[in-house]
Kinemage of the C-alpha trace (Angstrom):
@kinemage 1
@onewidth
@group {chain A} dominant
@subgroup {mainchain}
@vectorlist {calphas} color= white
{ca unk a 1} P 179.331 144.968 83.173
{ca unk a 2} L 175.781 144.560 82.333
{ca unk a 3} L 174.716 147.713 84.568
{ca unk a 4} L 177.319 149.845 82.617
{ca unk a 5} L 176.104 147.908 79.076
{ca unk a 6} L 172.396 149.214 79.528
{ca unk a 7} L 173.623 153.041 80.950
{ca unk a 8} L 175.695 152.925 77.780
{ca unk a 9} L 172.635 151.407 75.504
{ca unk a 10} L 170.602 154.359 77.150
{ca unk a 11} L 167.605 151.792 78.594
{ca unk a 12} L 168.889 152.241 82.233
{ca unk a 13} L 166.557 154.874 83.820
{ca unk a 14} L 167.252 153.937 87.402
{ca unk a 15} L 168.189 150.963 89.744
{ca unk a 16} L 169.593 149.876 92.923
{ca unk a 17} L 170.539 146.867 95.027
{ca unk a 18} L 168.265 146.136 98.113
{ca unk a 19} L 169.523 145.436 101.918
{ca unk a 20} L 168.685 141.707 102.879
{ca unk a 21} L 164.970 140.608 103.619
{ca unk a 22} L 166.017 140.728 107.353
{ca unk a 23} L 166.461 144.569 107.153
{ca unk a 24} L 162.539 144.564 105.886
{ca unk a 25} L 159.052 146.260 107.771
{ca unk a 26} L 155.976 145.485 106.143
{ca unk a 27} L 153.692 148.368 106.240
{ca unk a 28} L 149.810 147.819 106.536
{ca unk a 29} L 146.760 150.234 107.074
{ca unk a 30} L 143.675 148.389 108.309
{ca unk a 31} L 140.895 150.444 109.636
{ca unk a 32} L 142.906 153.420 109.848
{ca unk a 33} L 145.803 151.917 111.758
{ca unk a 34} L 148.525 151.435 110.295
{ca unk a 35} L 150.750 148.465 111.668
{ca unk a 36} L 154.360 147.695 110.756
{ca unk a 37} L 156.098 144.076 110.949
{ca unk a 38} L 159.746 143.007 110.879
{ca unk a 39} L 160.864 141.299 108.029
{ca unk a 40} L 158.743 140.447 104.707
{ca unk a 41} L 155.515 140.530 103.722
{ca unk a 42} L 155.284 136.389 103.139
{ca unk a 43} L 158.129 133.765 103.703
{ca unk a 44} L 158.858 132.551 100.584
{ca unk a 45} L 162.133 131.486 98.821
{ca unk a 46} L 162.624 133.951 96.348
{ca unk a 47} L 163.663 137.374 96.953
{ca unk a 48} L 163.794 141.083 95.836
{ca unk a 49} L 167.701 141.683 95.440
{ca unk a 50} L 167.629 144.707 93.471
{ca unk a 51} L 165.679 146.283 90.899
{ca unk a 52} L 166.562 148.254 87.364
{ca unk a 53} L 164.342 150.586 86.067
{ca unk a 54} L 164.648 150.863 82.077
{ca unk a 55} L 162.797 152.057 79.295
{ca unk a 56} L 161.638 149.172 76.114
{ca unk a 57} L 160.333 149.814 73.214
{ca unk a 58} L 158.218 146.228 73.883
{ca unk a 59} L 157.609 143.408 76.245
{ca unk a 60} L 160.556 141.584 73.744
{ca unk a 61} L 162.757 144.586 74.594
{ca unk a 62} L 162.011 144.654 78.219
{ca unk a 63} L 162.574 140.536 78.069
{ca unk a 64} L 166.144 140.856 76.280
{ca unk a 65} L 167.580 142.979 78.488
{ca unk a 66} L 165.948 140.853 81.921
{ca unk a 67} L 167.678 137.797 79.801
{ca unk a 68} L 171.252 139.970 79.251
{ca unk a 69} L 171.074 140.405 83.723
{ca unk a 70} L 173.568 137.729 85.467
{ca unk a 71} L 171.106 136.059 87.997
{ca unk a 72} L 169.004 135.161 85.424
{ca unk a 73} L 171.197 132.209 85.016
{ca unk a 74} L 170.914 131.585 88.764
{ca unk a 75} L 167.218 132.784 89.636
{ca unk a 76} L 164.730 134.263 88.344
{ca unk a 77} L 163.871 138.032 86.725
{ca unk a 78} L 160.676 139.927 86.805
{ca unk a 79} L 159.944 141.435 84.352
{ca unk a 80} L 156.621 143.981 84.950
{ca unk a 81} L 155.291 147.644 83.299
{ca unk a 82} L 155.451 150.520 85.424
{ca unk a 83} L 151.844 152.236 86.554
């Protein structure tokens, strides 16, 4: 409901869910060799289940609409510009 509220609002540029941590390779390049490792970049609790791209007029904007998504009553949503 909220994916379809934001396509609707027009805000929804792009977004996906992600495959579980354990599907993960964490790509580095030292020296010119690049190495690859199973799983995540650092253990930690928290994980990257999906993302949604959108476009805000503000940081307030971009913070409504992270408040409006369902696991932010359960965890926790990033909210960060795009480079």
């Amino acid at each position: 409901a909220f994916t379809q509220s934001i396509i609707q609002s027009g805000h929804f540029k792009a977004g996906d869910g992600l495959q579980p941590t354990t599907t993960a390779t964490t790509v580095r390049v030292r020296d010119g060799k690049t190495m690859t490792t199973d799983g995540p970049f650092a253990e930690t609790r928290e994980q990257l289940g999906g993302y949604y791209l959108v476009e805000a007029k503000d940081i307030d904007d971009a913070v409504a609409l992270a408040a409006r998504i369902p696991e932010a009553k359960r965890g926790s949503i990033e909210v960060r510009p795009v480079m």
